[in-house]
N, C-alpha and C positions, 0 to 999 in steps of 0.2 A: 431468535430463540431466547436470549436471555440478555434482551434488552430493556428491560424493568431494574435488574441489579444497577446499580453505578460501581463506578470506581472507587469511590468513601467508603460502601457498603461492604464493598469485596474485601479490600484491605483492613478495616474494622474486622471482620471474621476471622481472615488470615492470623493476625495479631493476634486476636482474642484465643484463638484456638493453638497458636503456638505457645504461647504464654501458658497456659492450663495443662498444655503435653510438660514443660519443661518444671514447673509445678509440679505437678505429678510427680514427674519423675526424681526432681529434688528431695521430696518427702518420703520418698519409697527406700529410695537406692542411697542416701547418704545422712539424713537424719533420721529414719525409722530403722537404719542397720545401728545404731547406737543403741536406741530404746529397746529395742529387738534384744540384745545381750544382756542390756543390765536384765529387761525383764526376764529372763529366764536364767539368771545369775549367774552367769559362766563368768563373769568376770564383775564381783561387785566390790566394793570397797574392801571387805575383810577378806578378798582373796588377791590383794596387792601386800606384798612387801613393806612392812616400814619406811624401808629406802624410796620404793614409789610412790607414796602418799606425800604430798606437801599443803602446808597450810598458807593461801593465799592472803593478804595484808593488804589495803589502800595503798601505803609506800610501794608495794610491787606490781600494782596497777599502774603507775606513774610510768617506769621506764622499766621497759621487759629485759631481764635480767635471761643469763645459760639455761635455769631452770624451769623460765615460762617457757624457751623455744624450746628446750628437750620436751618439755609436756603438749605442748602445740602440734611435734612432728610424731611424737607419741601418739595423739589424738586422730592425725593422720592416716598413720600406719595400721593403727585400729579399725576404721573405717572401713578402709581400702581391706584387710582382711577379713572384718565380717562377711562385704559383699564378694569376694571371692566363695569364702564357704557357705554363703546361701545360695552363690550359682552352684557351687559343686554339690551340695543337696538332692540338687534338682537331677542328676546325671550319676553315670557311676566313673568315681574319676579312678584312673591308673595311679598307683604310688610314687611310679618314676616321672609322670607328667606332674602329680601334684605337686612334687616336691621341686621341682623343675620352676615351675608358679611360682610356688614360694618364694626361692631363691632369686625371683625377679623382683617380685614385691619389694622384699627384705631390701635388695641391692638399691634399690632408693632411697632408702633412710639410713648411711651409712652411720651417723650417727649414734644409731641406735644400740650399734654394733659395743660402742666401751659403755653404754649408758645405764643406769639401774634398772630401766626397766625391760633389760633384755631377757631377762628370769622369768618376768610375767609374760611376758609376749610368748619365750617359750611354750610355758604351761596352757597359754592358752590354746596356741597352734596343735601343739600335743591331743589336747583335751576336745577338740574342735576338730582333730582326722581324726580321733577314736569314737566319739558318740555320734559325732554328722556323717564320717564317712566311709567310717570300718575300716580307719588305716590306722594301723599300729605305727609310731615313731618311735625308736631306738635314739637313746643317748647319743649316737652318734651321725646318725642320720638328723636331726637338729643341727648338730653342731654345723653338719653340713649342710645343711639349711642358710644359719647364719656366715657359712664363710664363702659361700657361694660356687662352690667345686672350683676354688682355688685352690 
């Protein structure tokens, strides 16, 4: 029945076609959830902090210093957020579940936790379950957000 294909042919396709899914999916789900936010400005440069913003120099290209990683696990944690709230978009999520989410996300980047940009991140979480998902966040439900119902 499908002795015309060979084995070169079949595996050429294979590749090809896994290759293009993961493609795909690389541009969708972790570089177009970056361009996705700034484009729609929820989080653009004049709505970071002083303290968040850093001006990068050749010398700090050489050898990455506290401040490239904090911005690196930053850029991370960002990521990993938008794409949670463009799944939650799509669905209608429970307050007690999101926030649950959340405090999983968060709990991976301990870091983040004494960092400067834990103010934006807020603001942004905040600002992202009130416009994307019609959930109100209370000053204290944050916090408990960041401290992970410890």
């Amino acid at each position: 029945m499908f002795q015309s294909i060979s084995w070169g042919h079949y595996w050429t396709v294979i590749i090809s076609l896994t290759s293009a899914y993961y493609l795909f999916a690389y541009l969708t789900y972790f570089n177009g959830a970056r361009h996705l936010l700034y484009k729609k400005g929820q989080l653009s440069s004049a709505s970071l902090t002083p303290n968040d913003k850093r001006q990068s120099t050749s010398e700090d290209k050489d050898d990455a210093g506290p401040d490239e990683i904090e911005e690196t696990v930053f850029g991370a944690c960002m990521d990993e957020l938008n794409v949670f709230f463009e799944n939650q978009k799509k669905s209608r999520p429970v307050k007690t579940e999101m926030i649950g989410a959340l405090r999983a996300i968060l709990k991976k980047y301990p870091s983040l936790r004494t960092s400067s940009y834990k103010e934006s991140l807020s603001r942004l979480i905040a600002a992202e379950c009130k416009t994307g998902c019609s959930i109100h966040l209370g000053a204290d439900e944050l916090d408990g957000v960041w401290s992970g119902g410890e």
